[in-house]
C-alpha positions as CSV (number, residue, x, y, z in Angstrom):
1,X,9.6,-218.5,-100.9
2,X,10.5,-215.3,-102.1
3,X,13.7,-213.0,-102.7
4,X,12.2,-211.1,-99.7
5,X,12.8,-214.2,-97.4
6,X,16.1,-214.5,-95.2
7,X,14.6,-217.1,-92.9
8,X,17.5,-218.1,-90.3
9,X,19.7,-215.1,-91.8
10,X,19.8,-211.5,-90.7
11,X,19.6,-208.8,-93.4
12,X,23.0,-206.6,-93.9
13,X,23.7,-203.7,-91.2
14,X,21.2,-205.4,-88.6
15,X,23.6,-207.4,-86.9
16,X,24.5,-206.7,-83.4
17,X,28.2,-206.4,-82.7
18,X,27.8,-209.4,-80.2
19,X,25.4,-211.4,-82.3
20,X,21.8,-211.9,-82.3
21,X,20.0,-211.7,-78.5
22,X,17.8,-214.2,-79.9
23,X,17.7,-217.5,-82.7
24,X,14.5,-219.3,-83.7
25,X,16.1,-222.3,-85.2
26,X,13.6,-224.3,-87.7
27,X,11.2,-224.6,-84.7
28,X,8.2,-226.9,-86.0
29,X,5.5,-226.9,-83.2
30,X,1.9,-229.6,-83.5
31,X,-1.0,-230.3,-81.8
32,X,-2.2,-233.4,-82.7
33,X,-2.6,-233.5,-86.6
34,X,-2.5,-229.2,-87.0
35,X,0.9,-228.0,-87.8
36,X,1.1,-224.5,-86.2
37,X,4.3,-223.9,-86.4
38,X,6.0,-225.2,-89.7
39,X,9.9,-224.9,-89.6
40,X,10.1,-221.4,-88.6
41,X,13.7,-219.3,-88.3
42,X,14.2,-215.6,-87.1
43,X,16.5,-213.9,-85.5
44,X,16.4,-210.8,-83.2
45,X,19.5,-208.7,-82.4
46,X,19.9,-206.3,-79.7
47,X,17.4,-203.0,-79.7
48,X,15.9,-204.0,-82.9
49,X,12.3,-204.1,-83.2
50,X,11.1,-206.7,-85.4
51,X,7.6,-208.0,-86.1
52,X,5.3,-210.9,-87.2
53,X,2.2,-210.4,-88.7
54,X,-0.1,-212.7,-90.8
55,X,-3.9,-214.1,-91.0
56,X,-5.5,-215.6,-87.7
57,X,-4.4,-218.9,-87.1
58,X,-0.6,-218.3,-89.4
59,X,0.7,-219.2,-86.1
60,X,2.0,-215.6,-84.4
61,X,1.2,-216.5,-80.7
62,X,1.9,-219.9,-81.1
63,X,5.6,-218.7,-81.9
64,X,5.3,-216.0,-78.9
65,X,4.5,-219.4,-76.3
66,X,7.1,-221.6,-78.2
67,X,9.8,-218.7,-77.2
68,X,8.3,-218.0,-73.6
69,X,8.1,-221.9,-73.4
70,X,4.6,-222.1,-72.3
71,X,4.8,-225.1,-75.7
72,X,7.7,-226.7,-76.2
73,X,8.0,-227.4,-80.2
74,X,8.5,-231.1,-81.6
75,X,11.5,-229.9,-83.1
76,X,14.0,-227.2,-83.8
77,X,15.6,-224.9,-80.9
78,X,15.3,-221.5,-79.9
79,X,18.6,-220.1,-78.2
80,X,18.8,-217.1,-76.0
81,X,22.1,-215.5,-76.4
82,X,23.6,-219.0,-77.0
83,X,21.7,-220.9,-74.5
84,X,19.0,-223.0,-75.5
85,X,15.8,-222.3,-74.2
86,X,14.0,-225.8,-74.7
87,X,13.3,-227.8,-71.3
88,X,13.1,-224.2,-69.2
89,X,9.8,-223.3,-67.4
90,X,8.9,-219.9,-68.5
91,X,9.3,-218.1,-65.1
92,X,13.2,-219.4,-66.0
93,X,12.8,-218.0,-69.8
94,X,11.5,-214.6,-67.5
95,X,14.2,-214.1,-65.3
96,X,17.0,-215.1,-68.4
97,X,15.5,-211.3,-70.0
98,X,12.7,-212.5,-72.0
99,X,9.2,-210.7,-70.8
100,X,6.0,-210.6,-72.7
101,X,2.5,-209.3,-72.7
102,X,-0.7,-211.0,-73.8
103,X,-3.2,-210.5,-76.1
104,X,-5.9,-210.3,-73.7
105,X,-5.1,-208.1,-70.5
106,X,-3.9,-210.1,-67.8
107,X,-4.3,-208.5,-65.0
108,X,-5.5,-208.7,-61.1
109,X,-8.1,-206.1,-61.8
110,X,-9.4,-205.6,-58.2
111,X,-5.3,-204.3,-57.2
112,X,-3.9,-201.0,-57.9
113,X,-2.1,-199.8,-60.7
114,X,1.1,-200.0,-58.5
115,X,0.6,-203.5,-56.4
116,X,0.1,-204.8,-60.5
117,X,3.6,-203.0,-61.5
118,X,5.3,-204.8,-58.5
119,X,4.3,-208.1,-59.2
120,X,6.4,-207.8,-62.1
121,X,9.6,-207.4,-60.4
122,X,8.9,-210.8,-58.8
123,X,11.5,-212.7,-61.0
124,X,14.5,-209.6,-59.9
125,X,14.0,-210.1,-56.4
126,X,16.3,-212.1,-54.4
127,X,14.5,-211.9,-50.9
128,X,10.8,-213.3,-50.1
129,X,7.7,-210.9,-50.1
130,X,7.2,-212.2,-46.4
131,X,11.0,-210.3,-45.7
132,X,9.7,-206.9,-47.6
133,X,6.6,-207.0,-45.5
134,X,8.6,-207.0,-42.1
135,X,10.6,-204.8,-43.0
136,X,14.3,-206.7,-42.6
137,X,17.8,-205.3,-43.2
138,X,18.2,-205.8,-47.0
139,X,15.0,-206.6,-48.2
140,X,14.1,-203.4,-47.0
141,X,16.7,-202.0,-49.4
142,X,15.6,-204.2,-51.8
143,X,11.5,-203.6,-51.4
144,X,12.6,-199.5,-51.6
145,X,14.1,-200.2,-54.7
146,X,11.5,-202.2,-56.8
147,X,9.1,-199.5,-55.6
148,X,11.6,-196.7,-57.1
149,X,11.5,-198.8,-60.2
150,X,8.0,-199.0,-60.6
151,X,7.5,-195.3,-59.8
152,X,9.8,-195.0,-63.0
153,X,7.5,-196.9,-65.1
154,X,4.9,-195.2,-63.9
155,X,6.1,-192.1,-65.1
156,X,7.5,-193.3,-68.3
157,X,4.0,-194.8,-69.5
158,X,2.4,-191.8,-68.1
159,X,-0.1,-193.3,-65.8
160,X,0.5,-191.3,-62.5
161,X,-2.8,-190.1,-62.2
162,X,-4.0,-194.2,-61.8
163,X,-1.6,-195.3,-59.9
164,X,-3.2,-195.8,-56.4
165,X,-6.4,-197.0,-58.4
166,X,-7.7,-200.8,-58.7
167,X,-7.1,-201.1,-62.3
168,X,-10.9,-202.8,-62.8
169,X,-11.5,-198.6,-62.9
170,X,-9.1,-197.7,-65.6
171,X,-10.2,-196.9,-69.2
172,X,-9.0,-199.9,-71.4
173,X,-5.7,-197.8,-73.2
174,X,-4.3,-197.3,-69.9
175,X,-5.0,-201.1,-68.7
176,X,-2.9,-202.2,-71.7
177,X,-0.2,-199.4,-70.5
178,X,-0.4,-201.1,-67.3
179,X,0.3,-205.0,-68.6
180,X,3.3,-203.2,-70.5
181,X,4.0,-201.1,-67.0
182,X,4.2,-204.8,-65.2
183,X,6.4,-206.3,-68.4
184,X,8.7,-203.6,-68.3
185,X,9.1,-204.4,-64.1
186,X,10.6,-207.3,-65.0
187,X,13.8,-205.6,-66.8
188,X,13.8,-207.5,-69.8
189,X,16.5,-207.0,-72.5
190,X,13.6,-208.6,-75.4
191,X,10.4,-207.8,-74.5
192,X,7.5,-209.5,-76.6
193,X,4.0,-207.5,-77.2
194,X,1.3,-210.4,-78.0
195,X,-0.9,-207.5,-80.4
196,X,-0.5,-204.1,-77.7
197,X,-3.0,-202.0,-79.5
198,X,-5.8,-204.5,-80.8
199,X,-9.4,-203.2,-79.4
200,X,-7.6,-199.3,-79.0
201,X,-8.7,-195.9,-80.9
202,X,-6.6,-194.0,-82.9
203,X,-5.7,-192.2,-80.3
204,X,-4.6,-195.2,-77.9
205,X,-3.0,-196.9,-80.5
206,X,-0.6,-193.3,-81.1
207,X,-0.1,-193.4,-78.2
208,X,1.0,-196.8,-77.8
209,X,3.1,-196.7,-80.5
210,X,5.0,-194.0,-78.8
211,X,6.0,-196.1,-75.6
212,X,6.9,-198.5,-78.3
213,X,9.8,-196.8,-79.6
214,X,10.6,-194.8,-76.3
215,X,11.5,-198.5,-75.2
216,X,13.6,-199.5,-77.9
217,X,15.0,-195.9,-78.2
218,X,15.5,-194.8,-74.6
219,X,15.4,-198.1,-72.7
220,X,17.6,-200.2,-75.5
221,X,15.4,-203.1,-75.4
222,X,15.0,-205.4,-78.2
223,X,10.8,-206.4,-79.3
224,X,9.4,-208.8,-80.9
225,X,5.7,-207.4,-82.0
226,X,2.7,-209.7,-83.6
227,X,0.1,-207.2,-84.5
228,X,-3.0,-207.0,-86.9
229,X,-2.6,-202.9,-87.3
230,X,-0.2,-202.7,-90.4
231,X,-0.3,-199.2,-90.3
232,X,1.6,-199.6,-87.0
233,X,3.8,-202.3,-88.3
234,X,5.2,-200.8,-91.3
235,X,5.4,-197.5,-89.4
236,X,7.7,-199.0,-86.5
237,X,9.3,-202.2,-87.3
238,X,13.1,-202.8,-88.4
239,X,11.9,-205.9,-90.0
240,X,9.3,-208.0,-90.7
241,X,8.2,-211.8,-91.3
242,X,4.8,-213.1,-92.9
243,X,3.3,-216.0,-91.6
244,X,0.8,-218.1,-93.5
245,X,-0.8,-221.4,-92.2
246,X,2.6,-221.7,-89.9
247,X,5.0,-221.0,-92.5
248,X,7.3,-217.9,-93.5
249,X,6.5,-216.3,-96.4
250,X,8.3,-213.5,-96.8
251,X,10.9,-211.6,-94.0
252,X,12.4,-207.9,-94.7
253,X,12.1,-204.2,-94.3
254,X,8.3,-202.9,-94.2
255,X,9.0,-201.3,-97.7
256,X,10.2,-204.7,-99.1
257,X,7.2,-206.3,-97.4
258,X,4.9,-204.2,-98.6
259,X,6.4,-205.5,-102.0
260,X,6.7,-208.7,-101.8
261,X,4.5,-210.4,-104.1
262,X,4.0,-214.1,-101.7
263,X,2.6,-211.7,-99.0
264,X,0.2,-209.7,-102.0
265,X,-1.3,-213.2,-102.2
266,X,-1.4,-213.8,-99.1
267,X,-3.6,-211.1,-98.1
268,X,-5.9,-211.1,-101.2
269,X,-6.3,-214.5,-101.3
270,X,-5.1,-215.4,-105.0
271,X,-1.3,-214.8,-106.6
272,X,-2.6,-214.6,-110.1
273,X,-4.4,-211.0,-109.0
274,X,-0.7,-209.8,-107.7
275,X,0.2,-209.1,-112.1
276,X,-2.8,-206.8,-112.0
277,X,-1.9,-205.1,-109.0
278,X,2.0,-204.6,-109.0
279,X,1.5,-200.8,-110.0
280,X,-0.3,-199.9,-107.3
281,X,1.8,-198.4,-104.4
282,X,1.0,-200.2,-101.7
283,X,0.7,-198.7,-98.3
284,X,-0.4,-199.9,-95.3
285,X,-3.9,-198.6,-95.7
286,X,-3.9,-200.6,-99.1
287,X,-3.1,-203.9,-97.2
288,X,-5.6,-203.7,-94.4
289,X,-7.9,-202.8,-97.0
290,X,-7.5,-205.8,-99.4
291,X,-11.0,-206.8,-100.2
292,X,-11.3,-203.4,-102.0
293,X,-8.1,-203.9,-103.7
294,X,-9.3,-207.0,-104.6
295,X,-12.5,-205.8,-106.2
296,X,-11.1,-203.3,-108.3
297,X,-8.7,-205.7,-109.7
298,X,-11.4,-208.1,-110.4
299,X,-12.8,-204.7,-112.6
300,X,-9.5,-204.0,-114.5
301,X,-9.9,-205.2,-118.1
């Protein structure tokens, strides 16, 4: 543990007025003899963007399915806006505000961009697709209006020119605008992004980043990000927790992160290097680039 580390706490001027949206309470979540999850705290308060990062397998999505209940941890709870979460099915963790993408597209890649936006507003809907289709009374009202919705998103993530096209024919970038498109459908007040620009270009992941902030900014809605990029995480993020073989190292701002010598370990592999290293200002570029950080300490006399 470091002086970095708040796990369970909230550092000072990030509270929201009504309390946190969201508490991970010392969730500890196994499969068999692995330990993915290994006490883990956090907490997310409204329109904050906070993020997890960390090696493969520190446990990031298994956090991510622990919150959207697709696993249900051994022990610990995870409370949304008071209520505990534990026990729900996670179409029920959906439709309490809580929507999330996944790391790998998933999409119906044969239906438009628009027919994948609406499915999205399934858990807002209070009358049967079956009503929509004929046409009845309210759920004609309501049908109209998760259309005008969608048209919305459409616009905001700037995919107009696809939207009457099977999304099979879209160019990646805008597939993963689409997943967040059909995420943002379901009016979530947290929204979780399972790594939204692994596989992009510079230019997609810019991009992404954009519609990023433009949700927290101009939408008000709280994120939880796990991403590899750290250039994007230390860019964007409020606050920050490292993961490492299911633990929490290390939560803060992106500076203090950046900092902290538990994650400089972390990342090169071997704390005693962190002494020959600590005047080096890290950056993001210097993290994701740690094996040649790691080399030229190795050559420092």
């Amino acid at each position: 543990m470091t002086g970095t580390q708040s796990t369970g706490t909230r550092s000072p001027g990030t509270q929201s007025p009504g309390g946190p949206l969201l508490v991970v309470d010392e969730i500890t979540l196994r499969f068999g003899g692995v330990t993915a999850i290994d006490r883990v705290s956090l907490e997310i308060g409204e329109g904050e963007l906070y993020a997890i990062i960390g090696p493969n397998g520190a446990g990031k999505t298994s956090i991510f399915n622990s919150i959207s209940q697709v696993y249900e941890p051994q022990s610990g709870d995870i409370r949304w806006k008071g209520e505990s979460l534990r026990g729900l099915r996670p179409d029920k963790v959906a439709a309490r505000g809580i929507a999330r993408t996944f790391q790998n597209i998933e999409l119906f890649p044969h239906m438009t961009v628009i027919e994948n936006l609406l499915l999205g507003r399934h858990v807002r809907m209070k009358r049967s697709f079956l009503a929509g289709s004929l046409w009845l009374g309210r759920a004609r009202a309501e049908e109209m209006e998760n259309r005008r919705r969608v048209e919305d998103i459409i616009d905001f993530l700037e995919i107009e020119r696809w939207r009457k096209h099977p999304v099979a024919l879209l160019p990646y970038g805008f597939q993963k605008r689409v997943e967040l498109g059909r995420a943002l459908a379901m009016e979530p007040e947290l929204l979780l992004l399972d790594e939204p620009v692994a596989g992009m270009n510079l230019e997609e992941t810019e991009d992404m980043a954009r519609f990023i902030l433009d949700i927290r900014e101009e939408l008000g809605i709280a994120l939880l990000l796990v991403e590899h990029d750290m250039g994007l995480v230390m860019d964007i993020a409020d606050r920050v927790m490292v993961l490492d073989f299911g633990r929490t190292i290390a939560e803060g701002t992106p500076d203090e992160i950046q900092r902290d010598p538990a994650v400089i370990a972390a990342y090169l592999g071997d704390e005693a290097t962190f002494s020959k290293v600590t005047d080096i200002e890290l950056d993001a570029a210097d993290i994701a680039m740690v094996d040649s950080i790691e080399t030229e300490s190795q050559s420092t006399p």
